[in-house]
N, C-alpha and C positions, 0 to 999 in steps of 0.2 A: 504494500500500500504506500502510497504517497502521501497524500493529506486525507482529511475530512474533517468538514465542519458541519454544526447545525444552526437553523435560524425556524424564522416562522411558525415559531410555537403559539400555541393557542392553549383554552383549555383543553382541548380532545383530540390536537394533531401535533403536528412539528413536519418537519425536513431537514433529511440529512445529506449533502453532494458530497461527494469521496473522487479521488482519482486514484486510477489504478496503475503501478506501474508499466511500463510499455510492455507490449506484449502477452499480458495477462487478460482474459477474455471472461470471466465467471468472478461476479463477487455477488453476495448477500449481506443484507443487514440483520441483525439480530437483536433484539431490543427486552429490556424487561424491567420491571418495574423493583424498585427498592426497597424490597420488604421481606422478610422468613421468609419462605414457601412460593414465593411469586414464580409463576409458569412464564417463560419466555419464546419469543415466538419471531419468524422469519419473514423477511421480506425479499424475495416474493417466497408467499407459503410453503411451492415443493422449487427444488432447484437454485439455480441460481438468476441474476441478470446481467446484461451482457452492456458493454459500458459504449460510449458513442466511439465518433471516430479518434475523440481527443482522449482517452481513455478517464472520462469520465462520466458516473452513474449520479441519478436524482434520484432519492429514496422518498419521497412524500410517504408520513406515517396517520393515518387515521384512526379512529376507536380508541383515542386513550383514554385515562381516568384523568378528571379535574384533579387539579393542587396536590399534580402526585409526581416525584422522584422516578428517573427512568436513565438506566445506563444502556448504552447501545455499541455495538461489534461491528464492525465493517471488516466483515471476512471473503478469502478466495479458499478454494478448494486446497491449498497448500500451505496456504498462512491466518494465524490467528488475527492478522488483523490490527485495525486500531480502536480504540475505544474513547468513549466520550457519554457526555451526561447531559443531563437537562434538567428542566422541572416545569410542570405545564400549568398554567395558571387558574387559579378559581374561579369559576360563573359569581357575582355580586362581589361583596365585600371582600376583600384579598389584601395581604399587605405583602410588600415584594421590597427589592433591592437593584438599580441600574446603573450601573457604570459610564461613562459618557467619557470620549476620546477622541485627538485629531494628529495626525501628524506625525511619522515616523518613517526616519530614514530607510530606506529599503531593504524589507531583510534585517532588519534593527533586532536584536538578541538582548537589548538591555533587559535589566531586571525591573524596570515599571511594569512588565508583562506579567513574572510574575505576584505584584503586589498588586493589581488589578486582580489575579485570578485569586489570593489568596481573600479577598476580600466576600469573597462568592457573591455575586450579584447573578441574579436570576436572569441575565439580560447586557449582553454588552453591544452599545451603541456607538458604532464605528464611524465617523463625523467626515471621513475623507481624507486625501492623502495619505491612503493605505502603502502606497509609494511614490518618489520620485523619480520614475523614469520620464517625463514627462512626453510620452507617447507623441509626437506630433503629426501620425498617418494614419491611414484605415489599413492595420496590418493586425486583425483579431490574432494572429501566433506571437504578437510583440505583448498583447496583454495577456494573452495565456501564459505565455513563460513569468510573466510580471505578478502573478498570480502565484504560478509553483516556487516562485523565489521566496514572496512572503513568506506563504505558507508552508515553508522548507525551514524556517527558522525556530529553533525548538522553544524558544519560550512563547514565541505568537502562535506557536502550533500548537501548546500543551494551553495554552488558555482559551483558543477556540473549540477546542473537543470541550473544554471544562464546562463552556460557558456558549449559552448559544448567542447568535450576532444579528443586530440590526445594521447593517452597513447601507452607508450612500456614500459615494464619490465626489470627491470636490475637484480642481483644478489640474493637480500634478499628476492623478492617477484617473484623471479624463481626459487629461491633452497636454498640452504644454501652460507655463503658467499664467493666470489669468485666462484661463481658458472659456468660449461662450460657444454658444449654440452653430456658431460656423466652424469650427475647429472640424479638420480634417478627418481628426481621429472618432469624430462621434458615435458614426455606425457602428464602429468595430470595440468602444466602452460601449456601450447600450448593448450591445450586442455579446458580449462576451460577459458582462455584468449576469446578464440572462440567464447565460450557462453556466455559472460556475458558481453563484451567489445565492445561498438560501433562503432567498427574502420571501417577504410576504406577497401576496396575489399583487401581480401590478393593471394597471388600468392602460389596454392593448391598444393599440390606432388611436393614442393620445398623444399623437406625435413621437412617439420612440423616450418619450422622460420616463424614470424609476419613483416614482411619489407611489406611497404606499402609505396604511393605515390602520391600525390593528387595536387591542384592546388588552388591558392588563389589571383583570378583576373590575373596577368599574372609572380604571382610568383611561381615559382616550389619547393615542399615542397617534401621531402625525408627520410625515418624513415625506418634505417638499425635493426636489430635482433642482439647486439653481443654477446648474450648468448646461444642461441637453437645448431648452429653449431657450435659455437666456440672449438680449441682441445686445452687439457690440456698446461700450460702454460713451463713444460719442456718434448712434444713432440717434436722430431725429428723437428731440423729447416726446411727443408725441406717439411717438411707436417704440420709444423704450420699455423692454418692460424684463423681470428679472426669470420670472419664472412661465411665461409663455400665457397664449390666452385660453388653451386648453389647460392646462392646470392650473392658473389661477382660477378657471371656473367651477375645476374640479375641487379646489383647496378651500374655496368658497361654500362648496357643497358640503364638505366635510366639515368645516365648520357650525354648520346650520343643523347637522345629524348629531353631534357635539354639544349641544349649546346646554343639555341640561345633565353633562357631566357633572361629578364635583371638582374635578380637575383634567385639565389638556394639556399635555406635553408637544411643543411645534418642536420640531429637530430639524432646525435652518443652521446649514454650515459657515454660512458666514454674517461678520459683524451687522446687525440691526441696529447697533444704536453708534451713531456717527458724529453725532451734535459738535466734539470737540473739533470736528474739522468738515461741514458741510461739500466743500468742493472736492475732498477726497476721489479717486476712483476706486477703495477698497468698498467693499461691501455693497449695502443698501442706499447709499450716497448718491449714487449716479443713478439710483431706481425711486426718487423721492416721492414720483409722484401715485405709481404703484404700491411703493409703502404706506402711505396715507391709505388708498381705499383699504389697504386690507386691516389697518391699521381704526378708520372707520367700520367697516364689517364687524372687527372683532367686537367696538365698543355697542353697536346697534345691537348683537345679541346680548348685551349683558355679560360677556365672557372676559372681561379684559382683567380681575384680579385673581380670577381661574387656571389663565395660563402660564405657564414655565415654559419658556425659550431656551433649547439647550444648543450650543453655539461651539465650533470649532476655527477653523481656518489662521484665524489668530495665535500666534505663538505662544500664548500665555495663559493664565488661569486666572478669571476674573466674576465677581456677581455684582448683578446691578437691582435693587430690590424697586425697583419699577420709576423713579425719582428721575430719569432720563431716556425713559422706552416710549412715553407719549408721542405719539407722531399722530393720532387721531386731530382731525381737521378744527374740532374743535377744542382745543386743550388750551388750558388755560398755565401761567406760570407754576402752579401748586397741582396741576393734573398728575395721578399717577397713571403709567403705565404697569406695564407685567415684566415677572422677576426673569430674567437673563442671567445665564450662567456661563461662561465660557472653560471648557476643561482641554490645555493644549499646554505643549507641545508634548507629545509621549517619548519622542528620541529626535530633537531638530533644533538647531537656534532661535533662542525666544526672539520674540520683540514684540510690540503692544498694534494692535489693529483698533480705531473705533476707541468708544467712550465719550465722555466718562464712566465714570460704573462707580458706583457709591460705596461697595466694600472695597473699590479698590483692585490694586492687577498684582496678581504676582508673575514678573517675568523672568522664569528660569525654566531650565528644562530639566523634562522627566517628569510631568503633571498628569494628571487627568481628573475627575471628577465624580460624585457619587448623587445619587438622589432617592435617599431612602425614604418609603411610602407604607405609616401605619393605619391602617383603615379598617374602625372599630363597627362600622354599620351605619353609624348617625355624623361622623367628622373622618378627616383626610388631617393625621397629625403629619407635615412635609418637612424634610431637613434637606436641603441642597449645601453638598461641601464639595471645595477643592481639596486634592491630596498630593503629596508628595511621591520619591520611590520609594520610600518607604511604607506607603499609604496612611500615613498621618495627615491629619489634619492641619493646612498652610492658614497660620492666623490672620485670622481676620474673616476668611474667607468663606464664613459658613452660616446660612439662613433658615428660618425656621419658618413655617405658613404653618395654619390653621385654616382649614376648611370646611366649611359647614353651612346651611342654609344658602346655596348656590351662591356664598362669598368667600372668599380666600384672604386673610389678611397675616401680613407681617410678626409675627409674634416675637423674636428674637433675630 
């Protein structure tokens, strides 16, 4: 075996992608549940499955048990395989644990990977820049290899079995940098993302973007594309726009299906709040006037002290408790907006994107970020912290929400 990862856990499913090494024709998954006596069982039932041309298999797993532990085997008829775990999440009330991350050099082996895994988060949330090659062709075998190198690196490789992954692509490992919706390499990221990433259902003939959207106990999780549509940064204001007008009308929608969570998690890979340098071309800067509506939308539902913005691209680790996320149309000097976390750089050169952010930036490398979720039935007690490689806690850097009666507010 080569790699495998899982993602797209739900209560009752998951997915697992495995590559097989060359030449090997037959592998199965084996899966079972973490308890005395638990009976374990195959995919596919009798036999085995036979991997594509790129020697890799999709295991999509159905019929599991809610809020239940499950180790799984990716085996071939001559070797035992790799192994890896999960834990599939509760229908209603659930309280869980997510990891949030951005940025690491290619094949990076540091030990932030694993102080991420030893933390066990139910969920780790891959922000982009999974590497640096900065792809700049439609040559899907340059991100296949770019894929087996990550995942050839034994600490990002023993945290991915550990831990299943929400991944989205940002810049370096969509194209070259600064990359937008012209970049050459796009078919072939869209396109190899497809096949080798165990994301969740994506939304097909929506122009080829990865926006997906999923649920974790009775919180609503959202994971926007700002790269596949995105138009160049000095097109015509008017037709600027970050995330294209099919998915902003689908992002739109999913808001609206949304509105009477107790909490919504947006996972936007790059900097939203820009205020300390409006004429910037990082981030949502050069997308202002796109930011407003959605920025408007959010506030028309009622959703604006609901949501946590989890944010990478930026080299640093920073929270902003909503004191500078206002961009709604009508906001006033004292308006708050929603809390903003930024968890970066994993293995790369810090430096600061965007801000201000009222807890403040830590810029150093080796960060990432946590966002633990205790949900007793009637409130959402929310701790959002940056961490260290050590996975301590980087002072300053850690928030507390209180949520209840479809409000969210600041406690700590």
């Amino acid at each position: 075996m080569a790699w495998a990862w899982s993602g797209a856990v739900t209560s009752n499913s998951a997915r697992v992608v495995a590559r097989v090494a060359t030449g090997i024709t037959q592998a199965r998954l084996v899966i079972t549940p973490e308890r005395a006596g638990a009976t374990s069982r195959t995919q596919p039932a009798t036999g085995y499955a036979r991997p594509d041309a790129h020697s890799v298999i999709a295991f999509p797993i159905a019929n599991l048990e809610q809020a239940t532990r499950y180790r799984y085997r990716v085996e071939t008829p001559d070797s035992p395989g790799l192994e890896g775990r999960f834990r599939t999440y509760g229908n209603g009330p659930f309280s869980f644990r997510l990891a949030f991350a951005s940025c690491a050099s290619t094949a990076s082996n540091h030990v932030v990977f694993d102080a991420i895994r030893e933390k066990a988060p139910d969920l780790f949330v891959h922000m982009g820049d999974f590497h640096y090659l900065n792809i700049g062709r439609n040559d899907p075998d340059a991100f296949r290899r770019a894929y087996d190198r990550v995942l050839d690196s034994r600490r990002q490789s023993a945290l991915y079995r550990a831990t299943p992954i929400a991944y989205v692509y940002d810049d370096h490992d969509f194209g070259s940098d600064n990359a937008d919706g012209t970049a050459r390499s796009r078919s072939a990221a869209t396109g190899v993302y497809r096949e080798r990433v165990p994301h969740y259902p994506l939304v097909e003939g929506n122009d080829g973007t990865i926006q997906q959207a999923f649920s974790i106990g009775r919180v609503r999780l959202i994971i926007t594309d700002t790269r596949a549509a995105r138009s160049p940064v000095d097109a015509p204001i008017d037709r600027r726009t970050m995330l294209g007008a099919a998915q902003l009308a689908w992002f739109e929608g999913e808001l609206i299906k949304a509105r009477d969570a107790p909490l919504v998690v947006w996972i936007n890979t790059v900097p939203w709040i820009t205020s300390s340098n409006e004429r910037t071309i990082e981030g949502w800067a050069p997308y202002a006037r796109e930011r407003t509506r959605i920025a408007d939308h959010i506030d028309g539902l009622g959703l604006t002290s609901r949501i946590v913005m989890l944010s990478g691209d930026g080299h640093m680790a920073a929270i902003d408790d909503g004191s500078h996320s206002a961009y709604m149309s009508s906001r006033q000097d004292n308006t708050r907006g929603f809390v903003v976390a930024h968890g970066a750089p994993m293995d790369r050169w810090p430096r600061t994107k965007g801000g201000p952010y009222s807890h403040g930036v830590s810029r150093r490398n080796h960060q990432f970020g946590l966002l633990d979720v205790k949900d007793s039935g009637s409130a959402l007690d929310v701790t959002v912290s940056a961490r260290n490689a050590r996975g301590d806690v980087i002072p300053g850097l850690e928030l507390v929400l209180r949520c209840e009666k479809s409000v969210c507010a600041v406690t700590r």
